[in-house]
C-alpha positions as a LaTeX table, in Angstrom:
\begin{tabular}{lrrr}
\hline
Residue & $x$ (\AA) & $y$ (\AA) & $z$ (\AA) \\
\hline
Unk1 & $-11.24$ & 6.98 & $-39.50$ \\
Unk2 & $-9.48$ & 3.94 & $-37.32$ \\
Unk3 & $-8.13$ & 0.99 & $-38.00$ \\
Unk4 & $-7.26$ & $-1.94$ & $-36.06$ \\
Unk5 & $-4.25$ & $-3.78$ & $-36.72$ \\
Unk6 & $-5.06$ & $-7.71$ & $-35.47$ \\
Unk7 & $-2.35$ & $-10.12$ & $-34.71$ \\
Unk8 & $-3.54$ & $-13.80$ & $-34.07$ \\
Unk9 & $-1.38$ & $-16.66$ & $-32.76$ \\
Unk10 & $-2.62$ & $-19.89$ & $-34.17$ \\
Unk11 & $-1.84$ & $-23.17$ & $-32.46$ \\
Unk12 & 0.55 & $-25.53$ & $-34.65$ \\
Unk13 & $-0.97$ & $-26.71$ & $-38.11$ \\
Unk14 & $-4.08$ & $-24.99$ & $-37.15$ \\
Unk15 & $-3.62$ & $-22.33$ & $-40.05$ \\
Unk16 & $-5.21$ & $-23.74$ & $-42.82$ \\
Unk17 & $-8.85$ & $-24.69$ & $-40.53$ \\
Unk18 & $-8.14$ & $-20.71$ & $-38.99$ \\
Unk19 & $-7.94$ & $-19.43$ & $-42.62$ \\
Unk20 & $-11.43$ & $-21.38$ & $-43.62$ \\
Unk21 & $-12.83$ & $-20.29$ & $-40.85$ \\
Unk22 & $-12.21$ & $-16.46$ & $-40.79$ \\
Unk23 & $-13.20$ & $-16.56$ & $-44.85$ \\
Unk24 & $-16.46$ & $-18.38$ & $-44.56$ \\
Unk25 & $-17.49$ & $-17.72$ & $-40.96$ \\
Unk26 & $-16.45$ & $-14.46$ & $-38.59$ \\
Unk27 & $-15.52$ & $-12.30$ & $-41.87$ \\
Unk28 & $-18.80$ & $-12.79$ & $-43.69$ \\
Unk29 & $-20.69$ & $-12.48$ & $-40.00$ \\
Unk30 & $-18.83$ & $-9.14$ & $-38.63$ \\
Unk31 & $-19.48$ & $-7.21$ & $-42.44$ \\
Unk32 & $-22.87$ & $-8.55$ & $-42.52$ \\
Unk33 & $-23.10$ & $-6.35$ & $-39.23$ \\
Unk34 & $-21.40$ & $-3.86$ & $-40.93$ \\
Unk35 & $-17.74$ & $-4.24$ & $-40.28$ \\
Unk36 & $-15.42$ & $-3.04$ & $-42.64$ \\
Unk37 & $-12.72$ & $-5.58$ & $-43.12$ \\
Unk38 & $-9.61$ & $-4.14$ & $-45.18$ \\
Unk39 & $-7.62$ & $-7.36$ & $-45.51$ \\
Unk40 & $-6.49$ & $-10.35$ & $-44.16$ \\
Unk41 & $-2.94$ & $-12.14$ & $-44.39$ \\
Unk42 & $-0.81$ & $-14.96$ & $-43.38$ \\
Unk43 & 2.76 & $-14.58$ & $-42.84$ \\
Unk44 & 4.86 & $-15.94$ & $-45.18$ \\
Unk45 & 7.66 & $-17.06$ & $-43.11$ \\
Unk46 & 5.52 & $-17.93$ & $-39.82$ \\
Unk47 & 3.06 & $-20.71$ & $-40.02$ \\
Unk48 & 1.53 & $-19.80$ & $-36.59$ \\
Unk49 & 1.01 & $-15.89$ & $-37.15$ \\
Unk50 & $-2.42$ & $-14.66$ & $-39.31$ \\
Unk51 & $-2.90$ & $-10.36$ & $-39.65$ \\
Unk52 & $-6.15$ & $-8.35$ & $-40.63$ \\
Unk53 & $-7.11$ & $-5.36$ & $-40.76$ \\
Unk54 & $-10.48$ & $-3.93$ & $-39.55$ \\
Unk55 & $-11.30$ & $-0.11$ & $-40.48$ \\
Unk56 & $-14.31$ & 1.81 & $-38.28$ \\
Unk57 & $-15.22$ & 5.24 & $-39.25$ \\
Unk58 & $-14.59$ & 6.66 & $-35.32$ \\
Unk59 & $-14.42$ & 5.36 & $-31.87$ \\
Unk60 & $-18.71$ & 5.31 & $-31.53$ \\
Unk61 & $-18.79$ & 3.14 & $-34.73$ \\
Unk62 & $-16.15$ & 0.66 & $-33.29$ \\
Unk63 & $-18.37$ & 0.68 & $-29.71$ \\
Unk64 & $-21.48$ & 0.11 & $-31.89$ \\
Unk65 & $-20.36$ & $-2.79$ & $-34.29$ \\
Unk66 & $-18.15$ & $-4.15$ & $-31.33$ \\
Unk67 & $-21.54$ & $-4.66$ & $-29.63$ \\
Unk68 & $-23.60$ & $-5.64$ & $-32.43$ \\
Unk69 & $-20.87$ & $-8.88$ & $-33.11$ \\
Unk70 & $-19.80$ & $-9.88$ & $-29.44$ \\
Unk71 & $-22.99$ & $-9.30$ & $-27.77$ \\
Unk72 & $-24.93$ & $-11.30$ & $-30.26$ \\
Unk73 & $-26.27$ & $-14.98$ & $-29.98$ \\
Unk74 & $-24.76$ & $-16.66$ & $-32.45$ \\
Unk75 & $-20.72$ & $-14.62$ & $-32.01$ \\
Unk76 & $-21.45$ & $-16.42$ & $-27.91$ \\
Unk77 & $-23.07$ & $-19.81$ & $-29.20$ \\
Unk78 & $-21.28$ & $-20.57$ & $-32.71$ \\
Unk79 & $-18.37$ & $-18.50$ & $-32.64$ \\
Unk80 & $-16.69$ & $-18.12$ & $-29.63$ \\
Unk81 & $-16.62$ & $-21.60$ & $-28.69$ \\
Unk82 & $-14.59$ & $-22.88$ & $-31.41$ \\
Unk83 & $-12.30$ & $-20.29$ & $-31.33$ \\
Unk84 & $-9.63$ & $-21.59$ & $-28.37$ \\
Unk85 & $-9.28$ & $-24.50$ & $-30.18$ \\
Unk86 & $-7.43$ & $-23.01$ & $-33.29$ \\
Unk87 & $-6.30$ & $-20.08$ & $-31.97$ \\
Unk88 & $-4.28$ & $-18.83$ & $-28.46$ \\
Unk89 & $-6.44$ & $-16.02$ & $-27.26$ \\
Unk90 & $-3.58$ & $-14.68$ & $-24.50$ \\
Unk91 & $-1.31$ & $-14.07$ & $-27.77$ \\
Unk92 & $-3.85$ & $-11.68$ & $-29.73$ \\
Unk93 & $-1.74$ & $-8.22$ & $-30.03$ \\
Unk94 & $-4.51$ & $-5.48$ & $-31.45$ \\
Unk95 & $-2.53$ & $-2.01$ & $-32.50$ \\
Unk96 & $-4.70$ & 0.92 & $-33.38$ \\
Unk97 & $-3.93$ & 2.97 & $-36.32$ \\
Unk98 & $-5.26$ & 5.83 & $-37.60$ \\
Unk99 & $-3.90$ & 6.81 & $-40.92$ \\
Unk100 & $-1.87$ & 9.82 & $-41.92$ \\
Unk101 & $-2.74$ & 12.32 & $-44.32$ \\
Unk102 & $-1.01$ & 10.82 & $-47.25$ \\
Unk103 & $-2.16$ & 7.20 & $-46.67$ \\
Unk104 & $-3.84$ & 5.14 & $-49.21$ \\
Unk105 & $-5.79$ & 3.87 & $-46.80$ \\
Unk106 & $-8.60$ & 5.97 & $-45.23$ \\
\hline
\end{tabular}
């Protein structure tokens, strides 16, 4: 098991239009390709920073649904496109995790 720890710098008073967009959009698009998204957050006490959490059974599973979201037409036609405008792509930090033995998460 993986995980991949996302951090996302939206552009100023962009957060609310990111938010919608992630819930009704890429989130319900990536699981319906089979993603496994744990969570999603904003941060309290930053209005620019949003955090999720994306969990692939091993590295072929994250090369599989990595291609089956990116390389399709509508992630390059309807997706993509809008997403410079809300968020600052240079910014995006993505940690990998892979949980310990004791952790809830697995």
């Amino acid at each position: 098991m993986l995980f991949e720890l996302r951090q996302y710098r939206i552009h100023p008073g962009k957060r609310d239009e990111w938010v919608k967009f992630m819930d009704e959009v890429i989130i319900p698009f990536q699981a319906s390709k089979g993603m496994v998204i744990v969570a999603s957050f904003v941060a309290e006490d930053d209005p620019d920073l949003y955090v999720w959490i994306r969990r692939f059974d091993d590295e072929e599973d994250r090369k599989r649904l990595y291609a089956a979201v990116y390389e399709s037409d509508f992630w390059k036609n309807e997706v993509s496109p809008k997403v410079p405008d809300m968020l600052d792509r240079a910014k995006i930090v993505v940690t990998r995790l892979n949980p310990t033995a004791k952790s809830v998460l697995r």
